[in-house]
N, C-alpha and C positions, 0 to 999 in steps of 0.2 A: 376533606377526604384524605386517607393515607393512599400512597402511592398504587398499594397493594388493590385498593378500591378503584382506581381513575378506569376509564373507560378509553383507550384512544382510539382515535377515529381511524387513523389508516394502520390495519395488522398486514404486513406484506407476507406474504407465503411463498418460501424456497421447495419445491420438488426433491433436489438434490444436490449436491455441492458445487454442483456444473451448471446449475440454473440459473440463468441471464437476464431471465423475463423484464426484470424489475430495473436493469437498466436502461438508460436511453439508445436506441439503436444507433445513435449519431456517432456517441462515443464511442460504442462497440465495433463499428466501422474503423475506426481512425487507426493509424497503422503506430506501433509501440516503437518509442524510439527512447535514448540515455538519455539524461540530459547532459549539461558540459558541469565537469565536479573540477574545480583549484583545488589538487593537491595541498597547497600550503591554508588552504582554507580547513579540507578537512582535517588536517594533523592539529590544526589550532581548536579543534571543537572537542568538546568530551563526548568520550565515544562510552562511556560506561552504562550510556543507557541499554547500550546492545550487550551487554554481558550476556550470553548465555545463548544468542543466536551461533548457528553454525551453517548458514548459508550466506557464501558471498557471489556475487554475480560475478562470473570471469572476465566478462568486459570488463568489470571495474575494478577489477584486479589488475589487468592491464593498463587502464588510466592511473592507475595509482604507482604503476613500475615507472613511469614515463619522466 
């Protein structure tokens, strides 16, 4: 069978862009935090995979002043 043909067994269905359903309530519950970023870590990575993004999070703009 081509792809086009497979049948998958679980099709999840989103409402709207703000639709949660489909994830676990556990994680949904857990409160969002940074995690800790080494400066000298990230300046040593190739960052050109982000070419073209234009949001930076201001916390980490601030980790990164430091």
């Amino acid at each position: 069978k081509s792809l086009s043909q497979t049948i998958f067994p679980l099709c999840l269905t989103q409402k709207s862009a703000s639709d949660y359903n489909n994830f676990d309530r556990e994680f949904l519950s857990e409160k969002p935090k940074l995690s800790y970023s080494d400066k000298n870590l990230i300046e040593s990575m190739d960052q050109s995979a982000f070419d073209g993004f234009s949001f930076i999070n201001p916390k980490f703009e601030q980790i990164l002043d430091k």
